[in-house]
N, C-alpha and C positions, 0 to 999 in steps of 0.2 A: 513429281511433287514430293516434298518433303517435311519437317516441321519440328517438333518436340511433341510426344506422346508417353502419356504415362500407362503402364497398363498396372492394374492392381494383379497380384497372385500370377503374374507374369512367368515364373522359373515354373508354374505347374502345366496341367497334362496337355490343357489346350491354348493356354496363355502362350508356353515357348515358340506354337506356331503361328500363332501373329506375331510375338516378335520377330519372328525370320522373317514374315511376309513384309511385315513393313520395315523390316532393316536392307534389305532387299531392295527395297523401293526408294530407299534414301532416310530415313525419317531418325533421327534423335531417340534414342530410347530409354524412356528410364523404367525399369522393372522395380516396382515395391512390395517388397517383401518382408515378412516379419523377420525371418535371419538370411540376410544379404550374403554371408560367407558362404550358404549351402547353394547359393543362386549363380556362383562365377560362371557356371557353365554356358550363361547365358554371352558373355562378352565376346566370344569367336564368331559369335551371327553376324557381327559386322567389322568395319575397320576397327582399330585403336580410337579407343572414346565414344564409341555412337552407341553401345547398347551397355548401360551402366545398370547394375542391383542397387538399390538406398533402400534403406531401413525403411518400413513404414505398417504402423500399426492400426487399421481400419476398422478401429474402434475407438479412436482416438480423434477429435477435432484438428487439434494442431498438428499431430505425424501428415494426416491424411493433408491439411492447406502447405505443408510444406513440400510434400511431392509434388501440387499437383501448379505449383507456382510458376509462371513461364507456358504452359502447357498447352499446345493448340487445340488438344484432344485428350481423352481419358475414356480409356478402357476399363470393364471391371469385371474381370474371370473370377473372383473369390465364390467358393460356393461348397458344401461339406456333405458331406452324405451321415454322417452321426455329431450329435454336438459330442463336446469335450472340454469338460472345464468352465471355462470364461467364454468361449468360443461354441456359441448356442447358435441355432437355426436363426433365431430372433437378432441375438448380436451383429453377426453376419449378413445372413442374406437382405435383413428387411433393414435395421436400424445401418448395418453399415453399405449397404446399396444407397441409401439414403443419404448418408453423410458426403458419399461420395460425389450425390448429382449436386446437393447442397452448395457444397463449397467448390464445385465446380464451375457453377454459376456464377458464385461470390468471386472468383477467380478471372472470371471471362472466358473461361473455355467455350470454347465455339463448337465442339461436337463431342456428344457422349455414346457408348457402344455398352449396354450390359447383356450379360450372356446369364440367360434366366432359362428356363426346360420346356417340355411339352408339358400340359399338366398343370403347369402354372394358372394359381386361383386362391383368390385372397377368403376364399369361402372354403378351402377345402378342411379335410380330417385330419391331411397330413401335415405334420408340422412344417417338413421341407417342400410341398407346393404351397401349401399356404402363405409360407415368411417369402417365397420364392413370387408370387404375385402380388405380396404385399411388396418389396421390392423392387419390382417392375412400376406400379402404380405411385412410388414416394421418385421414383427417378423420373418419371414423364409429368410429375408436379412441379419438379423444380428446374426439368432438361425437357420443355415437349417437344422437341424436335429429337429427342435421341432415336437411337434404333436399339429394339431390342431381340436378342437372336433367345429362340427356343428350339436349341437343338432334344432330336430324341437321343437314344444312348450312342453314344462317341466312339467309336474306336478308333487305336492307331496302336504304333508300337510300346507305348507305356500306359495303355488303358487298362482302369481295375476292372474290366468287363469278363472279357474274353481271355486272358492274363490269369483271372484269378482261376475260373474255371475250369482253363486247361490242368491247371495247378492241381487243382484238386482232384482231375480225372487221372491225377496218376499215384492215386491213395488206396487206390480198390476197386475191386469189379461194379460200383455201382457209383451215382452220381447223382444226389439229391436236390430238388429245384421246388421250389416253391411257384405256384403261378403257371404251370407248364404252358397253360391254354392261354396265356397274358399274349398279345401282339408285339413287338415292337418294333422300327423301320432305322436303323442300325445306320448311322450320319460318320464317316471321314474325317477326322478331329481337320485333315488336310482342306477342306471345302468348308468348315465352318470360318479355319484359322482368316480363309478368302474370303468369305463372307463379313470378316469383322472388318480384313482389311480393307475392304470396299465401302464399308460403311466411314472408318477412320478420314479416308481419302473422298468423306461425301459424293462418292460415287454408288450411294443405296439411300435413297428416301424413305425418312424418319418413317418409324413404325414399326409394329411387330412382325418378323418372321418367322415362320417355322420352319425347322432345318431337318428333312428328314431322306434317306439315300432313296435308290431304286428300290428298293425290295422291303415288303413287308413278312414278317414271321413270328412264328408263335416263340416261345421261348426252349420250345422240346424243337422245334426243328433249329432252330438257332442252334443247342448246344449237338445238336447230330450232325450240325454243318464244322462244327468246332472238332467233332472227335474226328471227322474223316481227315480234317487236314493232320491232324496230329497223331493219324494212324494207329487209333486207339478203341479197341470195342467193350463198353461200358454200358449197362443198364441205366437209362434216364429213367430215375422214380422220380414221377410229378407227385411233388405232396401238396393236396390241399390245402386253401389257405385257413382256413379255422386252426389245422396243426400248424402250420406257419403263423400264425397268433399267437397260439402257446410256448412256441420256441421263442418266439421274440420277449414275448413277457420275462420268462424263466432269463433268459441270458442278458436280457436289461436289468435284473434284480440279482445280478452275476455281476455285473459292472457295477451295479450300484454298491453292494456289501464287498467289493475288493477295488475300491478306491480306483476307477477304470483300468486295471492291470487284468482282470478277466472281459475279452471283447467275443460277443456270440457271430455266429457268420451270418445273422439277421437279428434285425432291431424289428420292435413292435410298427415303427413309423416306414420301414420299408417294408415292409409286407402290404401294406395300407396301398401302398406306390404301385406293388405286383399284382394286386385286386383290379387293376385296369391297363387299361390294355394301353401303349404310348407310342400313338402317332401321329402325325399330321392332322390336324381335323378339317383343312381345304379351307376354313375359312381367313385364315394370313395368307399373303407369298411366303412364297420359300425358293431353294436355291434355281429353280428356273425361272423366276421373275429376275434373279440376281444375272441371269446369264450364264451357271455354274454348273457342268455338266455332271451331277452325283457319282460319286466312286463306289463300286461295286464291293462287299465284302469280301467276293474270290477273288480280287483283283491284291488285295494287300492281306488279307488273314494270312498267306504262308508264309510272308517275307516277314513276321516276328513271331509266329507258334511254333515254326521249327524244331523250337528251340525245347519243346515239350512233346517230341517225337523220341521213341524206343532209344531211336539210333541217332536222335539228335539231329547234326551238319552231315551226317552219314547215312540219313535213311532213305535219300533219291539212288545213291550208289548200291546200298543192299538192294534194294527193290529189282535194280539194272541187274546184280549180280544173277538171281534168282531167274535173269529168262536165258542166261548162258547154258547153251548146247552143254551136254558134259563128252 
């Protein structure tokens, strides 16, 4: 099967792998993006001409009807973890999730895919669940057949999850975590990417899913799952969330008094996120309803943290070296 699909925020973490999946499969691709020059990367997924960047600003009525013109399908991966600027929770998630199913409709698009979280709740405290299920609910007003994926946190080789973390476990003997005791069930950017593509390809019945892997964990075992691969022994201090309040405050009033040029490594609105635990809650399908056998986090964690190992591309080799007879 094949078509014309637009994906919103297409060149980011989980956007470029649906476009593989579906360039893959045949399909037309247009990635929109607010700067199309930093998106090229995206054009080798397919032959000469199938997966194109255009300009397109999703906050904008007419940027957003003129991508999405022609378009069998429209995907919408836009989504932020701190506002900036113009480019608020509100902007974003809810008014421009909206704009998107809007004029998709005005359009004739025949299928809509938005990729919204677990946690998603138009009642919540947090800004970003809250714009996040207010967005969900402005897209199934105007798309109700869409499908909407609620994956938990993502990994793959360019996620700020596990990426950042390693990052920072190579700063010092210790390793501070807000939330240690928080859950979460840690999802394959590669099984969601399938998941959307399935939905694109009307091969997943409109509705919400939650997207969550095999294995559920706290956030202290998670990152002790993260130091082993990266051959790193570091003290995990779980900090309460009350001081995780106060950091968020202090470093959002850091952002705020140096025109966002000082960013803290927690905002007040994700602490709020780490106070609960982010998993599946069994009342959606999720990827065994879709057919999609979950990817294990040992299965892909060492093919990109490697790279924040002692010895780097060399620490399988030291490790060998170390059982040679002398």
């Amino acid at each position: 099967m094949g078509g014309l699909v637009t994906i919103f925020g297409g060149s980011g973490f989980v956007g470029r792998y649906i476009a593989q999946h579906l360039a893959k499969a045949g399909w037309r691709i247009r990635v929109a993006v607010r700067r199309p020059n930093e998106a090229m990367f995206v054009k080798p997924y397919g032959v000469v001409g199938q997966v194109e960047p255009v300009f397109c600003n999703i906050r904008d009525d007419a940027s957003v009807r003129s991508v999405l013109q022609g378009a069998d399908a429209a995907v919408n991966c836009v989504g932020i973890l701190a506002s900036e600027g113009a480019n608020t929770f509100e902007a974003l998630q809810h008014k421009g999730a909206e704009r998107v199913a809007r004029l998709a409709a005005e359009e004739g698009v025949a299928r809509m895919v938005q990729l919204s979280a677990i946690g998603a709740d138009p009642e919540s405290d947090s800004d970003y669940s809250r714009t996040k299920g207010l967005g969900e609910a402005a897209v199934l007003a105007h798309m109700p057949g869409a499908v909407i994926l609620r994956p938990s946190i993502v990994f793959g080789p360019e996620d700020e999850f596990f990426n950042r973390f390693a990052g920072m476990a190579r700063l010092g003997p210790v390793l501070p975590i807000v939330g240690a005791g928080t859950k979460f069930q840690p999802v394959y950017v590669g099984d969601v990417a399938q998941a959307a593509a399935m939905a694109v390809e009307g091969r997943a019945a409109p509705g919400i899913y939650e997207l969550g892997g095999p294995d559920v964990d706290t956030f202290r075992e998670l990152m002790a799952q993260m130091l082993d691969i990266i051959h790193r022994r570091r003290l995990v201090l779980g900090l309460p969330i009350w001081a995780g309040r106060i950091m968020g405050t202090v470093f959002d009033g850091l952002k705020g008094v140096s025109l966002g040029l000082i960013k803290g490594p927690v905002t007040r609105d994700q602490v709020k996120n780490l106070a609960r635990d982010n998993v599946a809650s069994g009342s959606y399908p999720g990827l065994a309803e879709l057919g999609i056998q979950p990817t294990a986090l040992e299965a892909v964690l060492p093919e990109y943290l490697w790279r924040f190992r002692p010895q780097g591309q060399y620490a399988e080799i030291t490790d060998s070296a170390k059982n040679l007879r002398p």
